[in-house]
C-alpha positions in Angstrom: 18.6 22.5 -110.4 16.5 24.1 -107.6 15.4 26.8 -109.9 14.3 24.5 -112.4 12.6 22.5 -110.0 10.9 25.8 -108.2 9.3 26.7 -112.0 7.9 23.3 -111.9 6.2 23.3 -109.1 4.9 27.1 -108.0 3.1 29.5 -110.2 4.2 32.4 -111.4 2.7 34.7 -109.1 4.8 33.4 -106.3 7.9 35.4 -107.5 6.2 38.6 -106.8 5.9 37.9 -103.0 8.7 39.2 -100.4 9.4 35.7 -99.2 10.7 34.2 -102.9 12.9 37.4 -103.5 14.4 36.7 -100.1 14.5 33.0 -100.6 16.4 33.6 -104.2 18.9 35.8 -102.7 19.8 34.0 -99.9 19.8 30.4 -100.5 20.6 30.1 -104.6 22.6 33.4 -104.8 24.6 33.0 -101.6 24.1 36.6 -100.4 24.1 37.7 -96.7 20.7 38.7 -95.9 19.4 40.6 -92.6 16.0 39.1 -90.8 12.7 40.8 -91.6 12.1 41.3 -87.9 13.4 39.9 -84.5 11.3 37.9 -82.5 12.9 38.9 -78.6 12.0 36.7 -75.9 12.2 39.2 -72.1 10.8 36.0 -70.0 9.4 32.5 -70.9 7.1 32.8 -67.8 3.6 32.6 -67.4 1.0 33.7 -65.3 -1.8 31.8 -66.7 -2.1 27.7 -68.4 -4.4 28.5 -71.1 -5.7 24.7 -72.6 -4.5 25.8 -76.0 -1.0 26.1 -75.3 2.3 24.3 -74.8 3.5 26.1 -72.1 1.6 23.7 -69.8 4.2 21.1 -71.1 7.4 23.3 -71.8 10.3 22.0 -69.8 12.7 24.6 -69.9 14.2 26.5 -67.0 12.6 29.8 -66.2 14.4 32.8 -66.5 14.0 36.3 -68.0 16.4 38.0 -70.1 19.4 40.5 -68.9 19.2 44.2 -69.9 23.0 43.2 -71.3 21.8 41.1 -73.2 19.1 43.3 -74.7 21.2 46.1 -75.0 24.0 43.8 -77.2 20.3 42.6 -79.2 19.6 45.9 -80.1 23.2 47.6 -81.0 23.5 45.0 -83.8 20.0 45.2 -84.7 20.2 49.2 -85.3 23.4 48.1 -86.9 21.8 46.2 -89.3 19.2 48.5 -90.2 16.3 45.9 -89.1 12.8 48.4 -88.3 10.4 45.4 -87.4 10.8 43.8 -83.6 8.6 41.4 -81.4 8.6 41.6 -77.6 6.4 38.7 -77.6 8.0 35.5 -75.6 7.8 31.7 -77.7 5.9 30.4 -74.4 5.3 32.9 -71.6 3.8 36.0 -70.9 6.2 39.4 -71.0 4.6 41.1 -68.4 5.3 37.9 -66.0 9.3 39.8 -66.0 9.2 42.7 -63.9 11.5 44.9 -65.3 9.3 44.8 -68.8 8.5 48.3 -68.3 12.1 49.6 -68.6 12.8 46.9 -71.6 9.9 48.4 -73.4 11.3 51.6 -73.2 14.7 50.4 -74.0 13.6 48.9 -77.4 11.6 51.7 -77.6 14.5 54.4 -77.8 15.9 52.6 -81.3 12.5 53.8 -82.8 11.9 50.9 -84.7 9.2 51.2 -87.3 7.3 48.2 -86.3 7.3 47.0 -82.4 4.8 45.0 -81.2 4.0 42.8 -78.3 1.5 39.9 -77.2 -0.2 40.0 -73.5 -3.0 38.3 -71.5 -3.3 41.6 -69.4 -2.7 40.3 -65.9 0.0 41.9 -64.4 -0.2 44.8 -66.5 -0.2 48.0 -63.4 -2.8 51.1 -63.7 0.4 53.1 -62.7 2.6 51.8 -66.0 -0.2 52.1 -68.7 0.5 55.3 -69.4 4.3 54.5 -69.9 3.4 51.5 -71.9 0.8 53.0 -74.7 4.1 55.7 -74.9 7.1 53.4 -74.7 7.8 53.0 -78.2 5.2 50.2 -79.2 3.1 50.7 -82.3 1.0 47.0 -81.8 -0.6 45.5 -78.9 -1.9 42.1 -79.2 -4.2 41.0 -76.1 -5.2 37.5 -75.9 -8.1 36.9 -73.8 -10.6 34.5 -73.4 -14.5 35.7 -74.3 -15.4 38.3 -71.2 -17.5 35.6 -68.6 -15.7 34.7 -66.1 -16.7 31.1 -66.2 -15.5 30.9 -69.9 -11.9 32.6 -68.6 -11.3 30.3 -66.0 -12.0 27.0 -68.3 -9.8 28.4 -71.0 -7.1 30.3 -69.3 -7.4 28.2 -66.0 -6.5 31.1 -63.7 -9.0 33.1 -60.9 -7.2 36.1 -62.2 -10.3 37.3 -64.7 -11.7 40.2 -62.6 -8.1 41.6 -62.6 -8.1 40.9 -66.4 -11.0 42.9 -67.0 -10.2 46.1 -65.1 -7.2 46.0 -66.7 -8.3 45.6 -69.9 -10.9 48.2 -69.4 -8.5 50.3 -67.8 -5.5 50.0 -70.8 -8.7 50.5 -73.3 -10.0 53.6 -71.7 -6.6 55.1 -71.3 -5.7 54.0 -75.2 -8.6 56.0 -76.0 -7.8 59.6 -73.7 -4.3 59.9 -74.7 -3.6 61.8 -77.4 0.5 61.8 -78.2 1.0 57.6 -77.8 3.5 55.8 -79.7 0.8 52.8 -79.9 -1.6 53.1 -82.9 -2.9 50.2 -82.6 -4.7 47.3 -80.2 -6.0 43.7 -81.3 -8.1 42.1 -79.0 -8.3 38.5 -80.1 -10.8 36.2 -78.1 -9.3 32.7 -77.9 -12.8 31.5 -77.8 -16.0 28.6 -77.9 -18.1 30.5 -80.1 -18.1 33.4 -82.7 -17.5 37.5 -82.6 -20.8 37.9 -83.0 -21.8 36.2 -79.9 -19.0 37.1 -77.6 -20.4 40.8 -78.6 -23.5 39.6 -77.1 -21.7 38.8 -73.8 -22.6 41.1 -70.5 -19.1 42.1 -69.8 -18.9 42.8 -73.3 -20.9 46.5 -72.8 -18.6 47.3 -70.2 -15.9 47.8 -72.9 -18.0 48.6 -76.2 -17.7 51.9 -76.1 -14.0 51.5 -75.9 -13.8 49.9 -79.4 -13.0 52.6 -81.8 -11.5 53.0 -85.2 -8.1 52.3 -84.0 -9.1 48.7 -81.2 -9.7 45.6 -83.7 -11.7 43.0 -81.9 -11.2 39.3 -83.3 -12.0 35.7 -82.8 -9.9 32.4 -83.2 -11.1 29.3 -82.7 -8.5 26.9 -84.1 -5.6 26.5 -82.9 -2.4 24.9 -83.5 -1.8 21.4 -81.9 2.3 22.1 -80.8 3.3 19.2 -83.0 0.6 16.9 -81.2 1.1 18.3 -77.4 -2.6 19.5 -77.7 -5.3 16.8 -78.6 -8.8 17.9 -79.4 -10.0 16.5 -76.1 -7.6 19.1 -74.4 -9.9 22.2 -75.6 -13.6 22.7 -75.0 -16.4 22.4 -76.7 -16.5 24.8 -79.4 -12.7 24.8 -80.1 -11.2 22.7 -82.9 -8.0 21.8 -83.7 -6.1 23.2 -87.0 -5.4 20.7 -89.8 -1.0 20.3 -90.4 0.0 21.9 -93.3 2.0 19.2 -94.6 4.6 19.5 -97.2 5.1 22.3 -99.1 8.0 23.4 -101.1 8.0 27.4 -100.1 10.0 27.6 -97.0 7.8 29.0 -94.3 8.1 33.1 -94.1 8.5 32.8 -90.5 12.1 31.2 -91.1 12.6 35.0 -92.5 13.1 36.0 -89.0 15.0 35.1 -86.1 13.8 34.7 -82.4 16.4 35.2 -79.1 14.9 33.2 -76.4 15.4 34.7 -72.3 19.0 32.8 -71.9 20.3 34.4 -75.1 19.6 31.4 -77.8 19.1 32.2 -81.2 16.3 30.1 -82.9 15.5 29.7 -86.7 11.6 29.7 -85.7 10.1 32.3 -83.6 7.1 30.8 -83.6 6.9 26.8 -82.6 8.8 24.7 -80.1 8.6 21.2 -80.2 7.8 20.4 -76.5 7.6 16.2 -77.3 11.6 16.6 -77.1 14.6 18.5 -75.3 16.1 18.5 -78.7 15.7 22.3 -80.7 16.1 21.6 -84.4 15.7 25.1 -84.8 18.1 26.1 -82.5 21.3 28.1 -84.2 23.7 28.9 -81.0 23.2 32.3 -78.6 24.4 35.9 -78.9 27.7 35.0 -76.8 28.9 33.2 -79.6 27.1 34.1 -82.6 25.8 37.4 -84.1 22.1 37.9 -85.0 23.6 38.1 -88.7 25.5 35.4 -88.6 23.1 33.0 -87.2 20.5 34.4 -89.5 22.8 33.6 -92.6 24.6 30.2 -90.7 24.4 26.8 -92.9 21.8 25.5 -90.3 19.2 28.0 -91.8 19.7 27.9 -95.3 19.8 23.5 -94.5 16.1 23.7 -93.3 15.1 26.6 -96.1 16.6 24.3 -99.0 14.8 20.7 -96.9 11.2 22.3 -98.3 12.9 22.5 -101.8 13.8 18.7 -101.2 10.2 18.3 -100.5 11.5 16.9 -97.2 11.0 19.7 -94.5 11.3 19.2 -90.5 8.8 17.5 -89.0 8.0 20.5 -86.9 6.8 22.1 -90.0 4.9 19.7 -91.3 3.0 19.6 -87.9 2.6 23.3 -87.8 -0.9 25.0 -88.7 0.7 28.5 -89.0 3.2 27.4 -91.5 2.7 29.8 -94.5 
C-alpha cells in the first residue's frame, strides 16, 4: 500500500536520493539501519540571546554532558561504523562547557570522517586554537552577526563583539599558518540585515579579508526559522525575514536520518528543532541509560513519525519547520 501510494505521488527521480533508499529499507522492509551521523549535544548553554533563536525561550535545566557519557556515545558509535558526527548543541553554545577542549579531542581520537561543530566565537581562548584547528574536526561553522559592533549587539544582544572579533581574527589567522590541521574547512555565516555583498563592504570587514582564502567560505542568511512560532517577524530587525513553513510533504525529512543526544543523555529523533511552546518532546526516544543509539534509531517511535509523512499527516513540528527537507 505505501509503495503504491509513494509512486503516486513523487517522481521518479526521488528514488535515486540517499534518503528514499534509507526510507525503503527501514520503514517498508523492516531492516535495522544505523544513523547517517550523530548530532551530540556537550552543553545546552549559551553565552549570547541572539533575536533569531529559541534559546531565549528554552526552558530546560542547564547542564553539560559527562565525559562517561561521551565515552559510552562513541564506543557504540565506532561500533556501528557511523563516520559523520556533530558537536553542535540543539540550543546553546559548545564552547559555553569548559571542558570542550578535551571532548573535542576525545571525539577526535575515533577519527571520524566527518566532524563538525557550530560556534559564536566567544569563549573560544588564543591558548586552545591551536588544539582546536588539530583536534580532530574537519568543519567549523561560525555564526556571527555582520562585523559592526552596533549590528552585533542588536542581533546577538551581548557586549561581547570586540572579544568576538579578536577571536575570530585570531582562529582565522592561525587557520591560515598551520600547516598539518585536522580542520579543512571554516564557514563563516553572517546571521545578517543585509546582503554578502554589503557586509564585505563593512570596516571591520578588511581587518579579516585577507584571511579569506580558498579553504574560509564566507556566507549570508537572512531567513530564519520561526521555532514553530516562538519567533514572530517583529522579534528580528529590519532586514530579516522570517522563512515560509514547509507544510506537508510526504518524504520524511532527511534530518529524521540522524539521531541527536542532548547534555543529560536523551536521545531525540530530530537534531535539529525543539518545540519550546511545550515541555512535551514528540521527538524524544528515551536516553543512552536505557536505550542504545541503535535501538532508539530503529525504535517504533521513529519509524511512527517517518511513516506520519506517508499518511500525509506529519507532526506539527514539521510542518512548522523551514529546514524541513
Amino acid at each position: 500500500m505505501y509503495i503504491k501510494y509513494i509512486f503516486s505521488k513523487v517522481k521518479k527521480s526521488f528514488f535515486k536520493s540517499l534518503d528514499l533508499v534509507i526510507f525503503f529499507q527501514q520503514v517498508l522492509l523492516k531492516k535495522r539501519l544505523v544513523p547517517v551521523s550523530v548530532y551530540i549535544e556537550t552543553t545546552n548553554t549559551c553565552n549570547a540571546n541572539c533575536v533569531f533563536c529559541a534559546y531565549q525561550f528554552y526552558n530546560a535545566k542547564k547542564t553539560k554532558m559527562s565525559l562517561d557519557y561521551l565515552k559510552k556515545l562513541l564506543n557504540e558509535m565506532s561500533l556501528l561504523k557511523i563516520d559523520k558526527v556533530n558537536l553542535t548543541p540543539l540550543l546553546g553554545e559548545i564552547f559555553a562547557d569548559n571542558d570542550i577542549v578535551e571532548k573535542l579531542e576525545l571525539v577526535g581520537s575515533k577519527n571520524f570522517k566527518y566532524f563538525s561543530t557550530y560556534t559564536n566565537l566567544i569563549n573560544i581562548k588564543e591558548k586552545d586554537i591551536e588544539r582546536i584547528l588539530n583536534s580532530g574536526l574537519t568543519t567549523i561553522y561560525i555564526s556571527a552577526s555582520p562585523l559592526d559592533e552596533g549590528l552585533y549587539e542588536m542581533i546577538y544582544r551581548s557586549k561581547q563583539y570586540k572579544n568576538f572579533l579578536n577571536n575570530l581574527i585570531l582562529l582565522l589567522d592561525v587557520f591560515s599558518k598551520l600547516e598539518n590541521k585536522t580542520v579543512k574547512k571554516i564557514k563563516l555565516e553572517f546571521r545578517s540585515t543585509m546582503s554578502l555583498s554589503d557586509c564585505q563592504k563593512l570596516d571591520d570587514y578588511r581587518l579579516i579579508e585577507s584571511l579569506v582564502t580558498d579553504d574560509v567560505e564566507v556566507a549570508v542568511m537572512q531567513t530564519f526559522d520561526s521555532w514553530m512560532g516562538a519567533i514572530q517577524k517583529e522579534d528580528l530587525i529590519d532586514g530579516m525575514m522570517l522563512a515560509k513553513p514547509n507544510g506537508k510533504k510526504i518524504i520524511p525529512c532527511n534530518r529524521l536520518n540522524n539521531i541527536q543526544v542532548l547534555a543529560n543523555g536523551d536521545i531525540r529523533a530530530c537534531g535539529c528543532r525543539v518545540n519550546t511552546n511545550t515541555n512535551e518532546d514528540i521527538f524524544l526516544i528515551g536516553n543512552i541509560d536505557n536505550i542504545s543509539i541503535s535501538d532508539a534509531y530503529n525504535s517504533q517511535k521513529v519509524i511512527g513519525i517517518k511513516k506520519s509523512f506517508l499518511r500525509n499527516n506529519p507532526p506539527e513540528e514539521c510542518q512548522k519547520c523551514s529546514w524541513y527537507s
